[in-house]
GUMI-98003 format. One record per residue (C-alpha): x, y, z; residue in one letter. Coordinates in Angstrom, 2 decimals, padded with zeros to 5 digits, m for minus. Layout:
GUMI-98003
+---------+---------+---------+----+
|      xx |      yy |      zz | aa |
+---------+---------+---------+----+
|       X |       Y |       Z |  a |
...
+---------+---------+---------+----+
end
This chain:
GUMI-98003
+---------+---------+---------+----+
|      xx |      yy |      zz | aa |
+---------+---------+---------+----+
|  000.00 |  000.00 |  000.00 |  x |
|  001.02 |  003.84 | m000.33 |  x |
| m000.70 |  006.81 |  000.62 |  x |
| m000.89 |  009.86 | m002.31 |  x |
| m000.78 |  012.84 | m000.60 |  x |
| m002.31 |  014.85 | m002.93 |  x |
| m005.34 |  012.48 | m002.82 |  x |
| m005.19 |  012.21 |  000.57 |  x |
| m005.97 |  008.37 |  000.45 |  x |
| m004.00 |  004.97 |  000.70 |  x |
| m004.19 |  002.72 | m002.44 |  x |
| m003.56 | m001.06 | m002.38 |  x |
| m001.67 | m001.50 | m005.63 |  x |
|  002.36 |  000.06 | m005.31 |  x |
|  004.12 | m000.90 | m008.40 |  x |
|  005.94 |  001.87 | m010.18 |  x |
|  003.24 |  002.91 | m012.49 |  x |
|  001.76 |  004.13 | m009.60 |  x |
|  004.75 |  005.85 | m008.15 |  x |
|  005.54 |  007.70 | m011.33 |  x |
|  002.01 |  008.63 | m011.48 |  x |
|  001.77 |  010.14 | m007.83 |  x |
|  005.46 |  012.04 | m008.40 |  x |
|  003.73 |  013.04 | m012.25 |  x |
|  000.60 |  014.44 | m009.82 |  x |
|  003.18 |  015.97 | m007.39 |  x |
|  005.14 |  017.99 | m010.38 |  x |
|  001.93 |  018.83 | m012.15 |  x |
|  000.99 |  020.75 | m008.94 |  x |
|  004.24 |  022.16 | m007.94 |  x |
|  004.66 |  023.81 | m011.26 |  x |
|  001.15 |  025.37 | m010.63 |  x |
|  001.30 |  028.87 | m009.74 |  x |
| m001.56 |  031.14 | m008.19 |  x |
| m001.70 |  032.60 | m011.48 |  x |
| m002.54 |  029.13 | m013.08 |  x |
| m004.90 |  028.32 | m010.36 |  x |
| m006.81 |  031.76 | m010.11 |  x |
| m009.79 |  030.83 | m011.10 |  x |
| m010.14 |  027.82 | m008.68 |  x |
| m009.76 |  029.56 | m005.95 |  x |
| m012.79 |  030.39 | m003.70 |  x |
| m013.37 |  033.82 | m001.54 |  x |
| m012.40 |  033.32 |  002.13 |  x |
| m015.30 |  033.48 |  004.63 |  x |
| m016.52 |  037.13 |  005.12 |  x |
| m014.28 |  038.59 |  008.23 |  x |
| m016.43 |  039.83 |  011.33 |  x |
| m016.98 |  042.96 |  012.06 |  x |
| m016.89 |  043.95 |  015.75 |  x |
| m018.26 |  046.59 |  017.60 |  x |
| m015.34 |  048.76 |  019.04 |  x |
| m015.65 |  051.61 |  021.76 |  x |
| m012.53 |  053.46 |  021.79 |  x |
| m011.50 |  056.67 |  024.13 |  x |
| m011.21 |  060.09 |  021.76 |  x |
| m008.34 |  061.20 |  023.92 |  x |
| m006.34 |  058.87 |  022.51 |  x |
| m007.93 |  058.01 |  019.47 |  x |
| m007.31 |  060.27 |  016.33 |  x |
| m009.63 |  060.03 |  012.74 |  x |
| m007.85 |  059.91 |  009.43 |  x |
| m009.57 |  061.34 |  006.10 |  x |
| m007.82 |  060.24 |  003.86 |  x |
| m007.95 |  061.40 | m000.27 |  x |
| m011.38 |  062.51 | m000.12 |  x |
| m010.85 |  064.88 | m003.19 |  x |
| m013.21 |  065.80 | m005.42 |  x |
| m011.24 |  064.37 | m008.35 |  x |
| m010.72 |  061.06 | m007.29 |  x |
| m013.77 |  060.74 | m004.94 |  x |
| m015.90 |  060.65 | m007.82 |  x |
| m017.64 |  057.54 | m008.40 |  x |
| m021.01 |  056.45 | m006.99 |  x |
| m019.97 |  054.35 | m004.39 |  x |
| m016.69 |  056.71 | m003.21 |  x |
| m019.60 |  059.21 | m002.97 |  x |
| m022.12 |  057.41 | m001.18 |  x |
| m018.93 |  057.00 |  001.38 |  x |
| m019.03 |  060.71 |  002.37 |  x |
| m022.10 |  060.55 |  004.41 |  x |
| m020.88 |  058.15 |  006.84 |  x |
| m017.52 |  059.73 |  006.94 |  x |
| m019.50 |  063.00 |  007.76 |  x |
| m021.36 |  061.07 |  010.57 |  x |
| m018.34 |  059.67 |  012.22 |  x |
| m016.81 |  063.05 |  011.95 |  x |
| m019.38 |  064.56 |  013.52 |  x |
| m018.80 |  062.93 |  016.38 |  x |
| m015.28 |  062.83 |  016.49 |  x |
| m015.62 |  066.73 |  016.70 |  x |
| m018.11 |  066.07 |  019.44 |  x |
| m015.63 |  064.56 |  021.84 |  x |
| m012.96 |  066.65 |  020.84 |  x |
| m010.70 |  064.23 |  019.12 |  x |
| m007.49 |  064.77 |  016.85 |  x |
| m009.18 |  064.56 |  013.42 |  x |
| m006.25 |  064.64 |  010.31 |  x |
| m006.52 |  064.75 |  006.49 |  x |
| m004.52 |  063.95 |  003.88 |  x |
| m004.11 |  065.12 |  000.09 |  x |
| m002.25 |  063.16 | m002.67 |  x |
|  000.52 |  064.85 | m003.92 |  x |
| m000.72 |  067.44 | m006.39 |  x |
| m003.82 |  068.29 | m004.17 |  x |
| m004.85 |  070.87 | m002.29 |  x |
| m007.04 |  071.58 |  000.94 |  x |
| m009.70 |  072.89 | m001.17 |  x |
| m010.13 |  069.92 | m003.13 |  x |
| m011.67 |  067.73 | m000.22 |  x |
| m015.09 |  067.08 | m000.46 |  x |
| m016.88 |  070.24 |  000.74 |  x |
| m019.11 |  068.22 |  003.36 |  x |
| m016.37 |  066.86 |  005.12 |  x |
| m014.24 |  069.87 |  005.01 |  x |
| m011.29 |  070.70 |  007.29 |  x |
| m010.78 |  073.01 |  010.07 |  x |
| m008.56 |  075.31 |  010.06 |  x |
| m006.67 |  073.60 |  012.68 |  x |
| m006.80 |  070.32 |  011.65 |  x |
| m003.55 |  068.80 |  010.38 |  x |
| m003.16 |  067.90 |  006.68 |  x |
| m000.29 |  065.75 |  005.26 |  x |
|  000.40 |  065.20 |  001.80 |  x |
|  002.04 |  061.83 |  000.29 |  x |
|  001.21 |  058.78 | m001.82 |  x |
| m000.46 |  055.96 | m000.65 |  x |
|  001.37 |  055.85 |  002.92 |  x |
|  000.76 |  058.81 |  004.47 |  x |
|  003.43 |  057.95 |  007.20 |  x |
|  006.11 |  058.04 |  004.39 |  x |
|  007.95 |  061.64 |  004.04 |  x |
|  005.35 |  063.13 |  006.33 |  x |
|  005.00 |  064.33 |  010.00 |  x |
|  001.78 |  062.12 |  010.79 |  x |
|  004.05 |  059.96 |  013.41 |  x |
|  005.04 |  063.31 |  015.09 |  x |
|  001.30 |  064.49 |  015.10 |  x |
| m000.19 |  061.17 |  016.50 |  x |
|  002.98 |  060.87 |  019.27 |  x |
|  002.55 |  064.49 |  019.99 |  x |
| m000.94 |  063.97 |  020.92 |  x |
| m000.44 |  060.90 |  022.76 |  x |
| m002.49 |  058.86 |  020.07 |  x |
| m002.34 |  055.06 |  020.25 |  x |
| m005.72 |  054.26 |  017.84 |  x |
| m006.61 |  055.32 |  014.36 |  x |
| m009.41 |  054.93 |  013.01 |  x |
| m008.65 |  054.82 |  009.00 |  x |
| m011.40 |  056.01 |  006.13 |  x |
| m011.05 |  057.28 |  002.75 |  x |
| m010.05 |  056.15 | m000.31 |  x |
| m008.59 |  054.11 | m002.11 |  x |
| m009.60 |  050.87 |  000.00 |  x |
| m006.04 |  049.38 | m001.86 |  x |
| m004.38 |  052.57 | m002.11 |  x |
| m004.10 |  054.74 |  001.46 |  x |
| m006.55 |  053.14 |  003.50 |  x |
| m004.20 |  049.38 |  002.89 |  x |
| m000.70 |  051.04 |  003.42 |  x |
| m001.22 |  053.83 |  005.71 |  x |
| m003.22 |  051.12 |  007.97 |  x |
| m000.83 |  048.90 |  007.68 |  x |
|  002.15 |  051.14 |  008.30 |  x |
| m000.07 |  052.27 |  011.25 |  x |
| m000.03 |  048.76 |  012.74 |  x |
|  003.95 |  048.50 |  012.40 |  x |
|  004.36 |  051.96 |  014.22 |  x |
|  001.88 |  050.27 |  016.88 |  x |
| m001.17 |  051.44 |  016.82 |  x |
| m004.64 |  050.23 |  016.76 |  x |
| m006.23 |  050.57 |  013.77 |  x |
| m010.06 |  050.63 |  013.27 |  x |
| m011.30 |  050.65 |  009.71 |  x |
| m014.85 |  051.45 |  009.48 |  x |
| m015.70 |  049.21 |  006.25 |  x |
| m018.52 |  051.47 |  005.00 |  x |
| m015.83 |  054.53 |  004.90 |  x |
| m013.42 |  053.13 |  002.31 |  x |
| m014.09 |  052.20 | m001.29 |  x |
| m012.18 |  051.33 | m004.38 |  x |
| m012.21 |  051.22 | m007.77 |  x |
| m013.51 |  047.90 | m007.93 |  x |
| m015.37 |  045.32 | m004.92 |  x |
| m012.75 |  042.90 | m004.98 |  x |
| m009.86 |  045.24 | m004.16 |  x |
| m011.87 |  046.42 | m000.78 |  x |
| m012.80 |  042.97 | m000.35 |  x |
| m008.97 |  042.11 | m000.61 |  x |
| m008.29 |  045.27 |  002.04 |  x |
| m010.51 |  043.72 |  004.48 |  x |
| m009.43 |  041.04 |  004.05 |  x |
| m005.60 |  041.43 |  004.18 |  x |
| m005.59 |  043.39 |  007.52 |  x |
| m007.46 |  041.18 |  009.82 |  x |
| m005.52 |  038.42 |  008.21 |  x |
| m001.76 |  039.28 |  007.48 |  x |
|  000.97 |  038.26 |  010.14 |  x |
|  001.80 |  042.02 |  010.32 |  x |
| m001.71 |  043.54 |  010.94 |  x |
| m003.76 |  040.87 |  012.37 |  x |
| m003.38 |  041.62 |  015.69 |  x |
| m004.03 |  045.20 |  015.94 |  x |
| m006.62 |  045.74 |  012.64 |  x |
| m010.25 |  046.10 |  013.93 |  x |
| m013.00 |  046.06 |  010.80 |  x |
| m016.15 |  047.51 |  011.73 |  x |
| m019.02 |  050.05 |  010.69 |  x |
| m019.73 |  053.75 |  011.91 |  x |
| m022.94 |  052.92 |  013.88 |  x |
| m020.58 |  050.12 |  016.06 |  x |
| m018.62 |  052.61 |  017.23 |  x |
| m018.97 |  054.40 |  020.39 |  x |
| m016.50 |  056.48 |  021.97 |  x |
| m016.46 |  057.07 |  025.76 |  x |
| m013.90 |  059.15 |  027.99 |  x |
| m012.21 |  057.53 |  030.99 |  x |
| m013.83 |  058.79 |  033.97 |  x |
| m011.63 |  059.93 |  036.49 |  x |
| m011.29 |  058.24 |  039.62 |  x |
| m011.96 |  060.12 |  042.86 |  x |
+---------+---------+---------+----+
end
């Protein structure tokens, strides 16, 4: 008898037939790359998303690339509401809220319902708004340790500035109905990607504005 492990099974007959055929199997698959097996592949169960309550003294909001010229699809659009409702409240308890511009941008060019204050911080980079920036200095300045991450794209500066948040430390909260994309499978792959990657997986929170809620420490007497 010998057992096939790509079958998974033992089979009775071992002569060399058999032997060549199971190493034939074995080559056949090794020379198989993701690219040749795309289409077999199935989505991964949905990831959960959890219901977070973070403190706003320590917890900062990040618009990111809201612009008028890139945040112009329907469904980048139909983002902008919810971004205006957790901002809203983020400006009710006071907290750090920072926006960011691509490159060639400028303050004016972010959508006029979510507009900045004056005060408000703004960086300007590509897709990591950590890189070539002061965002670390802001957030350490203000004694952030959470972000919560919207904008767009999903795969563009919501993926690497979350992610470059989780390496710096932080916890990162991505409200999933505050990012979009170009396309569903690269926010699917976003979602996806953070919960799951060694890197990001153990400080990446997915969740939706209304499971939010924010509370301040009380202070003990």
């Amino acid at each position: 008898m010998y057992f096939c492990p790509l079958h998974h099974e033992w089979f009775e007959d071992f002569n060399n037939d058999n032997v060549n055929y199971v190493y034939n199997l074995r080559a056949i698959e090794e020379n198989q790359t993701i690219i040749d097996k795309w289409n077999t592949v199935s989505a991964p169960p949905a990831p959960e998303l959890k219901s977070i309550t973070v403190n706003p003294i320590t917890t900062a909001l990040l618009i990111l690339d809201i612009e008028n010229s890139i945040c112009n699809t329907p469904h980048c659009i139909a983002t902008i509401p919810n971004i205006y409702n957790l901002l809203t409240k983020a400006r009710q308890y006071r907290m750090l809220v920072i926006y960011s511009l691509i490159p060639t941008a400028n303050p004016s060019d972010i959508a006029k319902q979510i507009s900045p204050l004056q005060s408000d911080p703004i960086v300007k980079s590509s897709v990591d708004k950590f890189y070539d920036t002061n965002l670390q200095e802001i957030l350490g300045d203000n004694g952030i340790k959470n972000v919560i991450i919207t904008g767009y794209a999903a795969n563009g500066a919501v993926l690497h500035t979350a992610t470059s948040a989780a390496f710096r430390g932080y916890n990162v909260i991505i409200p999933v109905d505050c990012m979009s994309a170009s396309n569903p499978y690269a926010e699917q792959y976003t979602a996806w990607h953070m919960v799951n990657s060694p890197g990001t997986k153990n400080r990446a929170f997915l969740t939706k504005v209304n499971l939010i809620d924010f509370q301040t420490p009380q202070l003990k007497k």
